[in-house]
N, C-alpha and C positions, 0 to 999 in steps of 0.2 A: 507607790505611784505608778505601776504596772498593770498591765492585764490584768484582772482575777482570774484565778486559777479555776476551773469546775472542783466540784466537791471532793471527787475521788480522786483527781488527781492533788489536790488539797492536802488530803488525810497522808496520801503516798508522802507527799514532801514532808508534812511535820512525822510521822514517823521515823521519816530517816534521819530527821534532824536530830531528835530526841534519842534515837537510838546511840547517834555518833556519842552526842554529851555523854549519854552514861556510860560509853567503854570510855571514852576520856578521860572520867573519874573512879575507873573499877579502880581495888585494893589490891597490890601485886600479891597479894594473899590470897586474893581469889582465882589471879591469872596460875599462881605458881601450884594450886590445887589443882589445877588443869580442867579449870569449868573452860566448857566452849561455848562460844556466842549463842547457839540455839538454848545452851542449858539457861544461860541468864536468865532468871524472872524478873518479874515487871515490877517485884518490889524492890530488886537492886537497881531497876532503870529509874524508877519513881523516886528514890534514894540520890541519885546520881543529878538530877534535874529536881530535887526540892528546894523551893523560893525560903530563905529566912522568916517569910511572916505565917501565920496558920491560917488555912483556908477554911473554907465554911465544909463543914462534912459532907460527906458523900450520900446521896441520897437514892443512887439509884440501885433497884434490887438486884440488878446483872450483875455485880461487882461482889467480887466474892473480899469478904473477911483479912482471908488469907492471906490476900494480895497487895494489904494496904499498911501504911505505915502504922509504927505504934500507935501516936496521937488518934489512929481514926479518921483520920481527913487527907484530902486531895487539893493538890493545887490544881488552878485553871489551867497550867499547860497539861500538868497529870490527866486532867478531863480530854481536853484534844488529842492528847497521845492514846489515851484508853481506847476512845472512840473512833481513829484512825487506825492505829497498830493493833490492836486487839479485835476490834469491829465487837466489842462490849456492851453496845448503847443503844441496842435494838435493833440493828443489822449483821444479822450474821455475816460470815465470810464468805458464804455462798453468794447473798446478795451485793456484797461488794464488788462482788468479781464482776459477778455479772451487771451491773453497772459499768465497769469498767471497760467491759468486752461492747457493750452498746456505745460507747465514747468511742472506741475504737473502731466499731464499724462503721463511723461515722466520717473518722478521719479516711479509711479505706474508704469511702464511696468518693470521697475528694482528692486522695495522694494516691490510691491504687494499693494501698500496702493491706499486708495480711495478718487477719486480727489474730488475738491469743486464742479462741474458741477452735479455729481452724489447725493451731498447733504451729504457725507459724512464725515468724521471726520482724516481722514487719516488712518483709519483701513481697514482690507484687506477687499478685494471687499468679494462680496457671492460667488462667483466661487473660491475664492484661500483656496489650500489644506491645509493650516496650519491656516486658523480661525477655532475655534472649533464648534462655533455656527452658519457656513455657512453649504450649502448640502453634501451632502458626495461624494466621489470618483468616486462613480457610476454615482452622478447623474451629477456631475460636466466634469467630463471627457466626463462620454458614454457608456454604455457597453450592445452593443444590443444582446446579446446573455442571461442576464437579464432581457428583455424587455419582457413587455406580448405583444404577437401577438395581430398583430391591427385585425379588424373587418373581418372577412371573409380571413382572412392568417391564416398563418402554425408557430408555433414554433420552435425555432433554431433545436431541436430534429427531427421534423418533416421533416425540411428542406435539413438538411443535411443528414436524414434516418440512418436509422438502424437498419441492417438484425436482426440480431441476436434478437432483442427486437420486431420485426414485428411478425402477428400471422401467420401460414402457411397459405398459399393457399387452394382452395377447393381440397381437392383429394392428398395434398403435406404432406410433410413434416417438421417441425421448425428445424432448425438450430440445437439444442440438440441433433435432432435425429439422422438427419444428421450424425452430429458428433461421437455419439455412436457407428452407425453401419456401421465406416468406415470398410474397409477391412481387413482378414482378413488373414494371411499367413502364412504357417503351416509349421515348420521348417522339413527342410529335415534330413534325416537320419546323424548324427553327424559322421562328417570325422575325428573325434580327436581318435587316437589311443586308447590313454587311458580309454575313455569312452568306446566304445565300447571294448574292450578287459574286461573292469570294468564289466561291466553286462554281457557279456558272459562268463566271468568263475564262477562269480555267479551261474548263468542257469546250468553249469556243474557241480557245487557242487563242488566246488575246488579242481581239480583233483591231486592238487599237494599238498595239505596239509595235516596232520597225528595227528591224535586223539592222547593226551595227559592224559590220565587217573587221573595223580594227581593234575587236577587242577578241583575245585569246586565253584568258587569264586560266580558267575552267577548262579549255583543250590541254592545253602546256600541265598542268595540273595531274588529270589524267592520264599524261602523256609521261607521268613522274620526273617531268622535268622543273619542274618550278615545285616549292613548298609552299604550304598552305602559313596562312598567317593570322594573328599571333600565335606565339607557344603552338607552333605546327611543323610538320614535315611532311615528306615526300608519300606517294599515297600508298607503296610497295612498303613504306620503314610501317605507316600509321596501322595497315594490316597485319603487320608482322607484331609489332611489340604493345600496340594499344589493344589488340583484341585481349578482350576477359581483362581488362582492367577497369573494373567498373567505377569504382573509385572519381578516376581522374578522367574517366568517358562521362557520370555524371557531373562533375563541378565544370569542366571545361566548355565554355559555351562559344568558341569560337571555330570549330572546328565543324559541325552540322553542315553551314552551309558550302563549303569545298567539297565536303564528301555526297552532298544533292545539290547541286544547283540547280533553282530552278528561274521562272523569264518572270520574278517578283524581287523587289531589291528585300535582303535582309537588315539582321540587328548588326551583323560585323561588316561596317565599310572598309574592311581590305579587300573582302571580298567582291565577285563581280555577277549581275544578273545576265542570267544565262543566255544565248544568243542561237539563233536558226543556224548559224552556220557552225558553230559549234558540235550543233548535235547532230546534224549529218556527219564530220569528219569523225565525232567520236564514235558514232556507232558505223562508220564503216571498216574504224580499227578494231579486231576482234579482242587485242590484248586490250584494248582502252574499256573496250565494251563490255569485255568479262570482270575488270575491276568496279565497274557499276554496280554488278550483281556479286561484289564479292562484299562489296563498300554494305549492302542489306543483307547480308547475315551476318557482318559481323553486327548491327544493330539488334538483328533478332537474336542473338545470341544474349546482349544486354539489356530484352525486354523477357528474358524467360522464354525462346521460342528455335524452332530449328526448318530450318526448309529443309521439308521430306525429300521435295521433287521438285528439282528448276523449272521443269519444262510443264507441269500444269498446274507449280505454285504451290502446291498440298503443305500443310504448317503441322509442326508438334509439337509438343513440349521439350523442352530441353531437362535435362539431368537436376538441375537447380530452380524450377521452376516455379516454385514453391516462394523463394525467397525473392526471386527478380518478378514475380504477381506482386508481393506484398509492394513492393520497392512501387512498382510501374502505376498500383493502384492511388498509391498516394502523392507521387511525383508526378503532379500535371501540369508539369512544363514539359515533360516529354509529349504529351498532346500534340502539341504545334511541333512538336518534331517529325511527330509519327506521320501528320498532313504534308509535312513538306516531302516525307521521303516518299509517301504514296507520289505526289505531282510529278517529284524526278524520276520515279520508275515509269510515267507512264509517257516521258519523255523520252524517253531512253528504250522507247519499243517493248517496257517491260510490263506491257497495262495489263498482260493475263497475270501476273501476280497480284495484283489491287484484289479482287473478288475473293481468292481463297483467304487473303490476311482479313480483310473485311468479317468473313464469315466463320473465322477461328475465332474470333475475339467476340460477336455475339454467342457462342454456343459456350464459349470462358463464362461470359458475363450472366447470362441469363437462364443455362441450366446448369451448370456447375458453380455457380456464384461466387468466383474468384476474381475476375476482371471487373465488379460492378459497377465502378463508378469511371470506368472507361465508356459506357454506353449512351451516354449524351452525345461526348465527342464523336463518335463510332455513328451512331445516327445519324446526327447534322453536317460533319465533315467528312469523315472517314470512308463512306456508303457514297456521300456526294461529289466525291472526284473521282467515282467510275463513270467512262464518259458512256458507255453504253447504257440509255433507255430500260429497256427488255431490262440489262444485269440489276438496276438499282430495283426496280421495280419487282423482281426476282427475290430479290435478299429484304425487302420490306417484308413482303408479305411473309415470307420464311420466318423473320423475326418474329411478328408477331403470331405465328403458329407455336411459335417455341414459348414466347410468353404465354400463351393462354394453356400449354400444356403443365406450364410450370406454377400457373394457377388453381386449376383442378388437382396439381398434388398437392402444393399448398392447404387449401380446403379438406 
């Protein structure tokens, strides 16, 4: 009621069936003779496995004489055994085999296992992925882009090339540079109401706002009498232990507008907009008035920068410049900080410093391509609260000298 068997493995079964029967009924006369299982012939197996009735004689000429019982004749298991165990019946043992060895490559091409031809045991060939002690993936699959380049070739890298990792040309440029000193384009004068109305009434001094006398909050302040608020202090502590903590000078957004104020309200209402009479008393105090300009370097200290020279403004790079660029390029909320602190300097009698900060930060942006995506701001705002004519009009034109020179290397 089973599967049928294929042929060969067929014969395989009744052979060993019939083989078992006949040692089952060998004569301990024969065991004690000391025949061994290879010596038995097949007329003591055919002996061993004869049916009570007489079969029809044997008729085929492969079967020798010798091999069959007295009577001359064969039972039909006899016949199956002949022709399975012996391979008697017109299949040699060579064609057996090989029969057997084609079943079996057959089951390898579906289980992976290793036929008898190959000398193996049924375990997977060396090419199949799941022996563990066969080759590995690479080498079994294939993976020429792993392969070392044969004799007098090119590696997969070489082959399929690669600008960017080739060296330049005589006379050229690599890819880096290239890229660096793509173009450069200089924003045009800002058509947003706001902004420009914002720095023009600045530049007028706020033609419409009115001195307020009782309000001190910003003298007292600078006068490091009074602390700044929230999470604030005195402006002697906030110089001393805030400077180069960039950390908590970036998250902390309350603290900008005490250290510039300027005659615009801010985002922190504890604070207070700065007032006429204010800025006269604090710049006739020299202590007051040196903390203004100490209050903007420690700022340029946290934008990557150093004031070379008080007294005509000149800017450099600071030590860490490198990391407070990247910081500064991508943090534009410093933006509107950097506007505010221009306005307070230049309330604070400090307006020759606007122009050189102005003009450090185009020559960052636009030929050394570090600061570049400060140069909107720097155009529209930055350039625009210098209240001098002639200065703005000076540093345009500069800029766009430096753009057009940073074009033709480009090209």
């Amino acid at each position: 009621g089973g599967v049928p068997l294929p042929l060969p493995v067929y014969n395989v079964y009744v052979m060993a069936t019939v083989k078992a029967d006949a040692t089952a009924n060998s004569t301990p006369k024969q065991q004690d003779a000391g025949e061994s299982h290879e010596a038995t012939t097949d007329k003591d197996e055919m002996e061993g496995s004869k049916s009570g009735s007489e079969a029809e004689p044997c008729s085929d000429p492969n079967i020798d004489d010798s091999d069959s019982m007295d009577t001359g004749t064969h039972s039909q298991t006899d016949q199956i055994m002949a022709e399975g165990g012996t391979g008697q019946t017109g299949l040699n043992a060579d064609q057996t085999m090989a029969e057997e060895e084609t079943d079996q490559a057959g089951l390898n091409a579906a289980g992976g296992s290793t036929s008898t031809a190959e000398g193996g045991t049924g375990r997977p060939s060396a090419g199949y992925r799941g022996d563990n002690s066969s080759s590995s993936g690479d080498e079994s699959w294939g993976r020429p882009w792993k392969e070392e380049p044969k004799a007098g070739g090119r590696s997969h890298d070489e082959s399929w090339g690669r600008p960017w990792k080739e060296e330049p040309k005589a006379g050229g440029r690599s890819h880096d540079q290239k890229k660096a000193k793509k173009k450069i384009r200089i924003p045009k004068p800002s058509s947003r109401w706001w902004s420009s109305s914002d720095t023009a009434e600045y530049r007028q001094g706020y033609p419409r706002k009115r001195d307020n006398p009782r309000l001190n909050v910003n003298y007292e302040f600078y006068m490091n009498k009074k602390q700044s608020f929230p999470q604030g202090d005195y402006i002697d502590k906030i110089h001393k232990e805030w400077w180069g903590d960039y950390h908590f000078l970036e998250g902390h957004h309350g603290y900008i507008q005490w250290l510039f104020p300027i005659r615009e309200s801010g985002m922190n209402f504890y604070s207070q907009e700065l007032q006429l009479h204010e800025i006269e008393k604090i710049c006739k105090n020299p202590e007051a008035h040196g903390r203004v300009l100490k209050s903007y370097e420690m700022m340029l200290d946290f934008y990557g920068m150093r004031l070379k020279d008080s007294k005509t403004g000149e800017i450099e790079r600071a030590e860490n410049w490198k990391n407070r660029f990247q910081h500064l390029n991508r943090s534009m909320h410093n933006y509107l900080r950097i506007t505010r602190i221009l306005k307070c300097l230049g309330e604070f009698q400090y307006e020759h410093l606007k122009a050189p900060f102005v003009k450090f930060v185009l020559w960052e942006a636009i030929v050394e391509g570090t600061l570049t995506r400060t140069l909107e701001s720097c155009m529209n705002y930055w350039l625009e609260v210098i209240r001098s004519d002639e200065k703005r009009a000076e540093l345009r034109k500069w800029a766009e000298q430096l753009a057009e020179g940073s074009d033709s290397e480009a090209s």
